[in-house]
Backbone as ProteinMPNN parsed JSONL, in Angstrom:
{"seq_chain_A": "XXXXXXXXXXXXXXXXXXXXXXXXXXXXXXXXXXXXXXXXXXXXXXXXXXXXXXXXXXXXXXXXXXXXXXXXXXXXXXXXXXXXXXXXXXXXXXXXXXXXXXXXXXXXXXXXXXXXXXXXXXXXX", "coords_chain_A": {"N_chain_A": [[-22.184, 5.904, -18.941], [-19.199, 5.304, -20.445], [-16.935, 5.958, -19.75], [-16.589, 5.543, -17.134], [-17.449, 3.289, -16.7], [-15.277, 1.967, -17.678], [-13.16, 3.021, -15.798], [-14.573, 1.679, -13.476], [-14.261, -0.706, -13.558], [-11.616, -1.56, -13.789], [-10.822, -0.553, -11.301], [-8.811, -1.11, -9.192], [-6.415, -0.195, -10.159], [-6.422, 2.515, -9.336], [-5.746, 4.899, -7.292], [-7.76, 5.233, -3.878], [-9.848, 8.417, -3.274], [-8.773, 9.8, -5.102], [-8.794, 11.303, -8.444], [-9.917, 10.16, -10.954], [-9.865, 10.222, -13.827], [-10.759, 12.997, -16.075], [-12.743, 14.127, -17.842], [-15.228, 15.829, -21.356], [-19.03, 15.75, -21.45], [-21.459, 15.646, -22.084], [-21.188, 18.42, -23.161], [-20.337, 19.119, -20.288], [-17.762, 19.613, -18.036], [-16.941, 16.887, -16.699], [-15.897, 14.748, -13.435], [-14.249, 11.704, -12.911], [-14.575, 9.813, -9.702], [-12.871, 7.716, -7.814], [-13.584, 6.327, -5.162], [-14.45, 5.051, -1.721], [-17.371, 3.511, -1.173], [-20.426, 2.887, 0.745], [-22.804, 1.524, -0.122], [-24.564, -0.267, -2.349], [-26.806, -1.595, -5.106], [-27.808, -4.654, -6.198], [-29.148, -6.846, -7.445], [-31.398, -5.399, -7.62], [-31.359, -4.824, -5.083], [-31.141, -2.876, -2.084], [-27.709, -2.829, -0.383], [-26.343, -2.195, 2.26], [-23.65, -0.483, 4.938], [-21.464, -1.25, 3.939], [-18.124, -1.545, 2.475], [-16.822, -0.596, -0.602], [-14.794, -0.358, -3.577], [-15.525, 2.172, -5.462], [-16.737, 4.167, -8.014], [-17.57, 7.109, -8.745], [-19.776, 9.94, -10.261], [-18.727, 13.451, -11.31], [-19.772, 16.426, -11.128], [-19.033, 20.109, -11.473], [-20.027, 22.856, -9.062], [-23.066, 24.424, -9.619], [-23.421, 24.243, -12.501], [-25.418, 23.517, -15.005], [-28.128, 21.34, -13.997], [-30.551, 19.41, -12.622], [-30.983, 20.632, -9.042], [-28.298, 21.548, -8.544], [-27.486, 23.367, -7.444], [-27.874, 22.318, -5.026], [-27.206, 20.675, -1.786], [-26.888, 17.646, -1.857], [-28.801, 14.818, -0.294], [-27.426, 12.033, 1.742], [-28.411, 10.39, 3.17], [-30.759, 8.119, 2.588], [-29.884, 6.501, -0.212], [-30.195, 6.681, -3.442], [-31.41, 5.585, -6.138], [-31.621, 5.748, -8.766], [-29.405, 7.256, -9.133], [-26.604, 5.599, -8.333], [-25.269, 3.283, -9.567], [-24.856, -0.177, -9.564], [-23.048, -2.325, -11.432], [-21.306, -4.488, -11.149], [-19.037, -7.174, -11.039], [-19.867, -10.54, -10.232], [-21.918, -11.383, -7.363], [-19.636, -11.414, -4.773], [-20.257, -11.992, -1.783], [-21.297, -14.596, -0.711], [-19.879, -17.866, 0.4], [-17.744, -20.128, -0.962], [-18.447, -23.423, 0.228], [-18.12, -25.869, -0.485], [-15.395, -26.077, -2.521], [-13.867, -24.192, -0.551], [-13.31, -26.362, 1.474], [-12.191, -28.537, -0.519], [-9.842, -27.091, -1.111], [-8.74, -26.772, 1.328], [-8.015, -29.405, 1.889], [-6.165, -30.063, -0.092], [-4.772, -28.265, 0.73], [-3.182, -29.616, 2.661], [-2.438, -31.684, 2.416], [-0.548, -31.667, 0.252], [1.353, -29.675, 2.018], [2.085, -32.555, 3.947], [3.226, -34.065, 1.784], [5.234, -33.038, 1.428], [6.866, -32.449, 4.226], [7.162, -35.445, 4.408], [8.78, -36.042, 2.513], [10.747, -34.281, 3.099], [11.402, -36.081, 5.539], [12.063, -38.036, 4.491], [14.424, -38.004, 3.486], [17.064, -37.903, 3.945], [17.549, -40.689, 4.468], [19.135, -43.682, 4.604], [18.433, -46.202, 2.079], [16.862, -49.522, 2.73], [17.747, -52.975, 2.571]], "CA_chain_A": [[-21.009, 6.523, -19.513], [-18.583, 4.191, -20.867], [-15.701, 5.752, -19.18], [-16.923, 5.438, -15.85], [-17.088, 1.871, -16.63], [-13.951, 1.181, -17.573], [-12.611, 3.28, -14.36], [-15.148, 0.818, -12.753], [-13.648, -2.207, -13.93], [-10.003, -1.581, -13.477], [-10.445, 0.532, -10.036], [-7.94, -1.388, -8.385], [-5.148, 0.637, -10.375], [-6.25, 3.843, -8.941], [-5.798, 5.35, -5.321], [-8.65, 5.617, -3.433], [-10.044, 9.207, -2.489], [-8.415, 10.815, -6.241], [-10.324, 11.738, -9.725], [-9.089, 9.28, -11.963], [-9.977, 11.034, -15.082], [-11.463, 14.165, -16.392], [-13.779, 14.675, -19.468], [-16.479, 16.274, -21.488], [-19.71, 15.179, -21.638], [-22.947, 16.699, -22.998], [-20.763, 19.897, -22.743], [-20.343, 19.739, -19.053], [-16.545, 19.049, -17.559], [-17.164, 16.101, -15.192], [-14.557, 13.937, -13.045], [-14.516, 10.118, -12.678], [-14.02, 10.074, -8.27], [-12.722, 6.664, -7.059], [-13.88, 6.102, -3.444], [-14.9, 3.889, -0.869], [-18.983, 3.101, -1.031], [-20.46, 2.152, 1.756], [-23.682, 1.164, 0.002], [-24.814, -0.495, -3.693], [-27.897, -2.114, -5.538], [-26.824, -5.853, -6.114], [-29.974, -7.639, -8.152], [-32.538, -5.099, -7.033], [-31.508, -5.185, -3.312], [-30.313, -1.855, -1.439], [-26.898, -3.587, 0.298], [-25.795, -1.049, 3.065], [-22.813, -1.329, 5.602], [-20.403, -2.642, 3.118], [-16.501, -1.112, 2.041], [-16.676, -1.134, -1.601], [-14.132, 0.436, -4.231], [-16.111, 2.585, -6.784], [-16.588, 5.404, -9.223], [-19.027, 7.993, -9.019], [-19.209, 10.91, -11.877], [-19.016, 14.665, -10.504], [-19.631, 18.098, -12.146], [-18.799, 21.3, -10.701], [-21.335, 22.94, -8.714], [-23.242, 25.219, -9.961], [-23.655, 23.729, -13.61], [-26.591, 22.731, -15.202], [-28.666, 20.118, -13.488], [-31.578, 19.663, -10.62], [-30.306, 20.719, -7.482], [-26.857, 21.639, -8.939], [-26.318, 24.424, -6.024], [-28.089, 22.153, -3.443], [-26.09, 19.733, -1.288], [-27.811, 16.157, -1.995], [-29.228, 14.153, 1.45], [-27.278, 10.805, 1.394], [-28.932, 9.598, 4.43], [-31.314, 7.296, 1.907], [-29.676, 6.128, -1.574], [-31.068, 7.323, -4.392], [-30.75, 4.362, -6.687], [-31.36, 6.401, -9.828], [-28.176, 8.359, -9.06], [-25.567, 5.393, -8.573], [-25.949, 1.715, -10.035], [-23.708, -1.002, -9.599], [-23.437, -3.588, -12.097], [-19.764, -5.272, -11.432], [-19.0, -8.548, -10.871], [-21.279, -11.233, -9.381], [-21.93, -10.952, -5.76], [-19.008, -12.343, -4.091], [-20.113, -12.413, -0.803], [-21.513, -16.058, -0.076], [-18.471, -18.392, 0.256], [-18.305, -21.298, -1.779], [-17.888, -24.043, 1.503], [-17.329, -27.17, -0.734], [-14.591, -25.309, -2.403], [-13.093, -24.121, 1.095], [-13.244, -27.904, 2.23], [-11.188, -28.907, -1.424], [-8.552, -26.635, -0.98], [-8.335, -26.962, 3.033], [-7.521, -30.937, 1.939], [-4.878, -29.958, -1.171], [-3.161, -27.842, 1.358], [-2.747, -30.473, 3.771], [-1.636, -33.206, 1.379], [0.486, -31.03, 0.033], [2.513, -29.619, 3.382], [1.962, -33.358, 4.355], [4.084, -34.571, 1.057], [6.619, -31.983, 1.261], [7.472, -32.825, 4.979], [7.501, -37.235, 4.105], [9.509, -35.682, 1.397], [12.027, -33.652, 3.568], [12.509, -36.497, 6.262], [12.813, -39.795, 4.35], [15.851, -37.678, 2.382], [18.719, -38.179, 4.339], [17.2, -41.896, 5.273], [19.65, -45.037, 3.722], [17.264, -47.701, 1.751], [16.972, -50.71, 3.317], [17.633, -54.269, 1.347]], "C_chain_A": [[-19.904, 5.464, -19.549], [-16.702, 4.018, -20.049], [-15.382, 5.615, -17.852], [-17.159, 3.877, -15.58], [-16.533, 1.142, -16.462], [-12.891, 1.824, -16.376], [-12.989, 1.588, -13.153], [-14.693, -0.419, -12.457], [-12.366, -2.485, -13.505], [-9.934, -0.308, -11.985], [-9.58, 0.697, -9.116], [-6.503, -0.318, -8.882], [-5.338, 2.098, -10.491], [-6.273, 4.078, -7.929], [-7.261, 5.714, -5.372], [-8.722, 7.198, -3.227], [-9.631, 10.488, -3.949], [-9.44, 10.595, -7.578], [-9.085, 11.015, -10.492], [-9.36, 9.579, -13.535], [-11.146, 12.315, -15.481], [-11.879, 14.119, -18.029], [-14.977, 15.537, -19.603], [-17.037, 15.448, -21.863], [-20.766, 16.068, -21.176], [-22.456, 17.943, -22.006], [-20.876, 19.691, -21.428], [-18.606, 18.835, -18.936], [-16.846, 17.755, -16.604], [-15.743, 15.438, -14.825], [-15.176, 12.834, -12.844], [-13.895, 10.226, -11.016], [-13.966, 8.441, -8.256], [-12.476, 6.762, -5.749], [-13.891, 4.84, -2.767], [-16.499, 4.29, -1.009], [-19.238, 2.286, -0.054], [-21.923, 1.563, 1.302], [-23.444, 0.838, -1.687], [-26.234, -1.106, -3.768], [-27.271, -3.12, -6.142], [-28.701, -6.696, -6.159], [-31.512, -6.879, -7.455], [-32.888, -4.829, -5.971], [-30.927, -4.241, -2.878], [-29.009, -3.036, -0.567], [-26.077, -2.463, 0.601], [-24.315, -2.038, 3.902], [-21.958, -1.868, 4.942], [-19.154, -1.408, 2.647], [-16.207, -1.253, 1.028], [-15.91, 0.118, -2.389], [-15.189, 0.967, -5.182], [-15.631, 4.035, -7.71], [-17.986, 6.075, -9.449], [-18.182, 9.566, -10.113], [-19.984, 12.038, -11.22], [-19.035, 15.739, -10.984], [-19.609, 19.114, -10.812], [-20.29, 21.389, -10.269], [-21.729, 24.053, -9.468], [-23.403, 25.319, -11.425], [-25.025, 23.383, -13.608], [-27.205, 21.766, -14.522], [-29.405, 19.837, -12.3], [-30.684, 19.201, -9.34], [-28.771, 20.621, -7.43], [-26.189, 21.922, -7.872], [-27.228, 23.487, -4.907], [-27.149, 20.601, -3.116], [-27.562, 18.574, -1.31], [-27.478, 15.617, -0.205], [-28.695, 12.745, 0.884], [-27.837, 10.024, 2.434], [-29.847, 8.106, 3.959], [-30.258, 7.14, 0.521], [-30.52, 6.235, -1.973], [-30.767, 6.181, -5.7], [-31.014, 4.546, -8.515], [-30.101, 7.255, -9.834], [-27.076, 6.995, -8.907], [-26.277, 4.098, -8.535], [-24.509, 0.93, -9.882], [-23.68, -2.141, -10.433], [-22.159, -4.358, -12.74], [-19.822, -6.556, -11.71], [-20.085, -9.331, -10.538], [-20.764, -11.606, -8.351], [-20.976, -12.196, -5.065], [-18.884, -12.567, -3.138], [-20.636, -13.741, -0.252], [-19.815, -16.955, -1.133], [-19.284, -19.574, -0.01], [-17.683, -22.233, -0.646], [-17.539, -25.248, 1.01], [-16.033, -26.835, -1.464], [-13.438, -24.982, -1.349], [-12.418, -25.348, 1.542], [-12.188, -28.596, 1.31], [-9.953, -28.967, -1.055], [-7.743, -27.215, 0.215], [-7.247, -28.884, 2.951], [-5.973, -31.076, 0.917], [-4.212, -29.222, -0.105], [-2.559, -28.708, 2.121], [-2.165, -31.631, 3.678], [-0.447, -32.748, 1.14], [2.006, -30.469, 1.226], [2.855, -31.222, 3.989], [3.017, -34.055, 3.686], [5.449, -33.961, 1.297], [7.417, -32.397, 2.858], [8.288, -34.438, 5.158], [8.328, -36.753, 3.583], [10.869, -35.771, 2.145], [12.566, -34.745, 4.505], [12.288, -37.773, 5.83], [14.177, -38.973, 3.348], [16.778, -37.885, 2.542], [18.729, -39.95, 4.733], [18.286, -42.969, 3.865], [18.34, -45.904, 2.942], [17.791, -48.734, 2.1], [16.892, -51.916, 2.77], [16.578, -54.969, 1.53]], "O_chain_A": [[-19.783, 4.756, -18.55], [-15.866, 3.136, -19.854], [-14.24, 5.565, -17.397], [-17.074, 3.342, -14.475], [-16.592, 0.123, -15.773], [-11.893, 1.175, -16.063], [-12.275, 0.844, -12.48], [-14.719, -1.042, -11.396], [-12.046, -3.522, -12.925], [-9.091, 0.575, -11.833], [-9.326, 1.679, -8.419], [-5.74, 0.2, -8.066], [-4.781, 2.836, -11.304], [-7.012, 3.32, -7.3], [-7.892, 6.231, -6.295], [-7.594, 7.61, -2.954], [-10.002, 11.662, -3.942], [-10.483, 9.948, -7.671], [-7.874, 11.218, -10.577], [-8.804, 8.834, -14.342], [-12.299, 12.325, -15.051], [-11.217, 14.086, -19.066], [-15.659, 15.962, -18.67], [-16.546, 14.48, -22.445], [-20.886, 16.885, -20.263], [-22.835, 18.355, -20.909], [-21.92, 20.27, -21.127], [-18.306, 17.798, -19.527], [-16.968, 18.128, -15.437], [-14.734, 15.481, -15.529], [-16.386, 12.761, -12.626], [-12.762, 10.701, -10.934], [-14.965, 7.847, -8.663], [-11.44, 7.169, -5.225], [-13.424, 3.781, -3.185], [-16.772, 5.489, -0.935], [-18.636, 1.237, 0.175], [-22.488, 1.027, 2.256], [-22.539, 1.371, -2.33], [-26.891, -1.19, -2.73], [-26.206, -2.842, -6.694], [-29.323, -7.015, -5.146], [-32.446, -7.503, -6.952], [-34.034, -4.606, -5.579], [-29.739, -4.403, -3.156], [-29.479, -4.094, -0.148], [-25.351, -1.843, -0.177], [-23.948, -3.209, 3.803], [-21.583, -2.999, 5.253], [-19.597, -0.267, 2.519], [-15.251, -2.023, 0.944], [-16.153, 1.293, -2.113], [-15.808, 0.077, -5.766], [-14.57, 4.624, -7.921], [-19.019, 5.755, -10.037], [-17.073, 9.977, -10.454], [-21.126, 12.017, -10.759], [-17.922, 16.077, -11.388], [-19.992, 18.969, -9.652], [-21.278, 20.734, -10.599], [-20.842, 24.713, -10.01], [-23.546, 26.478, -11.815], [-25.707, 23.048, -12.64], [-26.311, 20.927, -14.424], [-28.976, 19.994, -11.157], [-30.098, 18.217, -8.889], [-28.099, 19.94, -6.656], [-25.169, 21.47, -7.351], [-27.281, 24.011, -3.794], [-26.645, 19.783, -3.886], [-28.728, 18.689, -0.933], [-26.599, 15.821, 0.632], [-29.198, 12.236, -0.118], [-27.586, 8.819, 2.411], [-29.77, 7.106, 4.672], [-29.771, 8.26, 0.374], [-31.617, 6.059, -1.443], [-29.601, 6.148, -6.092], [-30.687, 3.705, -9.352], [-29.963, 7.998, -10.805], [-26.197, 7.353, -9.692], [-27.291, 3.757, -7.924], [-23.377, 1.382, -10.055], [-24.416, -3.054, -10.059], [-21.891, -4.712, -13.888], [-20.585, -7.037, -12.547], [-21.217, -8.848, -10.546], [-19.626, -12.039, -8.169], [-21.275, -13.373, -4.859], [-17.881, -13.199, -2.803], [-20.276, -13.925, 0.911], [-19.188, -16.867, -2.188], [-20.411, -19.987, 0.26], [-16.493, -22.029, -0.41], [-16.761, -25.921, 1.686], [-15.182, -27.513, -0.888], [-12.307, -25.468, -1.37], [-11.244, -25.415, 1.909], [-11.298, -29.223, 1.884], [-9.182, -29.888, -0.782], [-6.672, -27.82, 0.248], [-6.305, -29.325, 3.61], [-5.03, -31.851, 1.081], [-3.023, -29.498, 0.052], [-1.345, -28.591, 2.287], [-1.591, -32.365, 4.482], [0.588, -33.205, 1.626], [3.193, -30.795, 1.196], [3.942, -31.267, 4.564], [3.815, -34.672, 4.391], [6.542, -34.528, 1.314], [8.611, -32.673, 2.742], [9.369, -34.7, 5.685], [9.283, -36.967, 4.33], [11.751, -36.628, 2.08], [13.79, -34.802, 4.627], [12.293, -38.681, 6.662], [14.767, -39.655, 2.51], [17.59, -38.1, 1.642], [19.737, -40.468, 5.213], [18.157, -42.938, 2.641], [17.303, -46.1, 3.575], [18.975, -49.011, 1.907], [15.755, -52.111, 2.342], [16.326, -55.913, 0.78]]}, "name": "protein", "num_of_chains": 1, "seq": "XXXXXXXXXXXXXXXXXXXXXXXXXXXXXXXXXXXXXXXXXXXXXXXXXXXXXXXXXXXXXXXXXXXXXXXXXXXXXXXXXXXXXXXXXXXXXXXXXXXXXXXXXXXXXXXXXXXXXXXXXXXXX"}
């Protein structure tokens, strides 16, 4: 669903825990829910344990659809029921990167202090 996408995409500019939009679709009312996920599928790979912003898509109960009136078991993910296919996986840190920066900051605070105390200094003939 295309609009569950673009919730998906831009999730940061909605509060956690509210229905960030309401529509129809194949005749049923559903809501777009932005949550916290504590689990996704990330190249084929169940990845539990994790704090992630998302968007799952919710119809009343009691509507059309298997096991409308029964309460779903989340104890396993069901990985036909929610897919993740955001960004690319930004949890390994890039360490030469890290090591770059770590050296531009240190040049940098390093210039700015030479900076601040040869300023008041006379030049010498």
């Amino acid at each position: 669903m295309q609009a569950a996408i673009h919730v998906r995409d831009h999730v940061r500019d909605y509060k956690r825990g509210t229905i960030a939009q309401t529509l129809t679709y194949n005749g049923q009312t559903v809501a777009l829910w932005v949550s916290s996920h504590s689990w996704t599928w990330r190249n084929g790979v169940l990845i539990q344990g994790i704090c992630i912003s998302g968007v799952a898509v919710l119809q009343q109960a009691g509507t059309s659809g298997v096991g409308a009136t029964e309460a779903d078991n989340l104890d396993t993910p069901d990985p036909t029921a929610a897919v993740y296919a955001g960004p690319p996986d930004h949890e390994a840190t890039n360490w030469p990167l890290v090591a770059v920066s770590g050296v531009a900051l240190v040049a940098t605070v390093t210039a700015f202090w030479l900076a601040l105390k040869l300023a008041g200094r006379p030049r010498l003939p």
